[in-house]
C-alpha positions in Angstrom: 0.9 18.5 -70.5 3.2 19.0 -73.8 4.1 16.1 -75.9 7.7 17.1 -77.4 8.4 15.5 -80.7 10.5 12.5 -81.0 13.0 14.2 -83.1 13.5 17.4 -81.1 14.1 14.7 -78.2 16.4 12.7 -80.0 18.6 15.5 -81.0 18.7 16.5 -77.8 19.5 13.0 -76.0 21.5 11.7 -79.1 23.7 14.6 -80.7 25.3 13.4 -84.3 28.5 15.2 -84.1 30.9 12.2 -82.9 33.4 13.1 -79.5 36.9 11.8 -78.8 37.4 9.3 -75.3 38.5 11.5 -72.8 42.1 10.7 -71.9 43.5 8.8 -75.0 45.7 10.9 -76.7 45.6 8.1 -79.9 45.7 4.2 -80.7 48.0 2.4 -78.2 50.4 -0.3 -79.2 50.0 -3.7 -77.6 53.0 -5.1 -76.0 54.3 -8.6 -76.5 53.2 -11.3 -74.2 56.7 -12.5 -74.2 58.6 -8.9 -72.9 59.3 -7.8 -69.9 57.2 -4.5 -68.7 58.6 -1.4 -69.7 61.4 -3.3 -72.3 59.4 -2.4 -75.2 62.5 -1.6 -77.3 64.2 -5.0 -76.3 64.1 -8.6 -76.0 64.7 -11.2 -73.8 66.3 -13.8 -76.4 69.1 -10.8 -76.8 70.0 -10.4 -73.9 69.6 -6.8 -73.7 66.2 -7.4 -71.1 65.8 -8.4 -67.8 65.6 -12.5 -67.9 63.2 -14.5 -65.8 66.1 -15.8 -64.0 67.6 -11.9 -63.6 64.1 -11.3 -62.3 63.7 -14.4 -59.8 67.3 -13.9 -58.6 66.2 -10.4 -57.9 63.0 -11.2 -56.2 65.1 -13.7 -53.9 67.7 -11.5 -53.2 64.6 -9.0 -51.9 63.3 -11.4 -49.8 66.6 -12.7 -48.3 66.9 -8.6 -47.6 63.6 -7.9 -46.0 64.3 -11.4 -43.8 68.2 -9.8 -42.5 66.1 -6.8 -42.0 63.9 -8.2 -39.8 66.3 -10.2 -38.0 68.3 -7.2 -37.1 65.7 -5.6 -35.9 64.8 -8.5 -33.9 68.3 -8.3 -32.2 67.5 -4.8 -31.4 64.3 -5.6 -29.8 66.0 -8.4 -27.8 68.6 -6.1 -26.6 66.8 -3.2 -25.6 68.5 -1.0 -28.1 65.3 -1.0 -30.4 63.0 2.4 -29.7 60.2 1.5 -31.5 58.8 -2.3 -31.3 56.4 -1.5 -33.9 59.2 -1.0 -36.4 60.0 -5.1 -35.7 56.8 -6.2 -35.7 55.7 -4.6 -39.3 59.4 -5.7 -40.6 58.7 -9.3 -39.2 55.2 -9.1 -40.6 56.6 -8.2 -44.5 59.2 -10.6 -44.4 56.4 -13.6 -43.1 54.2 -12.5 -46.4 57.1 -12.2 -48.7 58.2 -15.4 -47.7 54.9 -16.9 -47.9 54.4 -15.2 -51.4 57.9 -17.2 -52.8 56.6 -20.7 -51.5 53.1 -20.2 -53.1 54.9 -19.2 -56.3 57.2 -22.0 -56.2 54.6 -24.5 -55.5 52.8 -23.4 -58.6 55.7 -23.1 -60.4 56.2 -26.9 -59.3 52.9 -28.3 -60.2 53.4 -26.4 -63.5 56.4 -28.6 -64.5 55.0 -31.5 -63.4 52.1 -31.2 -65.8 54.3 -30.1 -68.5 56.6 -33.6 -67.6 53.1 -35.5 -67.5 52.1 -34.3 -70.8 51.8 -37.4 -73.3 53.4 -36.4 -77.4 
């Protein structure tokens, strides 16, 4: 049996040249907490970015579109007309968890404003 000594084995384990992280190409910039994804140029006091009521109005308009969606293809499927039931049922399916989705995020947007109201100054 050979004993190796420690600072051969070091070396080898530990080398002392330092190595660049794979992947970043330099430092990052933090975003603000306050912008919008992908709006790093622009803010949403301006104008010039999406608001939150651009964004909710959006989102609602989304749902609104996968529920017509579904309901047309629920007409088709009552009619005959519709080929491929599966089509309906994933359709019905989206539009049951997007609508699900908005209540839940209007409940805590609720309960949110109502601890805000209950706050004492």
């Amino acid at each position: 049996m050979s004993i190796i000594p420690v600072a051969a084995s070091s070396a080898a384990l530990f080398p002392t040249t330092e190595t660049s992280q794979v992947g970043l190409a330099g430092p990052t910039t933090p975003t603000s907490p306050t912008s919008p994804l992908g709006a790093e140029g622009t803010t949403g006091a301006s104008g010039t970015g999406d608001s939150f009521a651009n964004v909710l109005g959006n989102a609602i308009d989304g749902v609104q579109s996968t529920q017509a969606n579904a309901n047309n293809l629920a007409t088709q499927a009552a009619t005959g007309s519709l080929t491929n039931v599966s089509d309906y049922m994933v359709a019905a399916e989206e539009a049951n968890i997007q609508t699900q989705l908005t209540a839940a995020v209007r409940n805590n947007a609720l309960q949110a404003f109502q601890q805000i109201m209950g706050m004492q100054l």
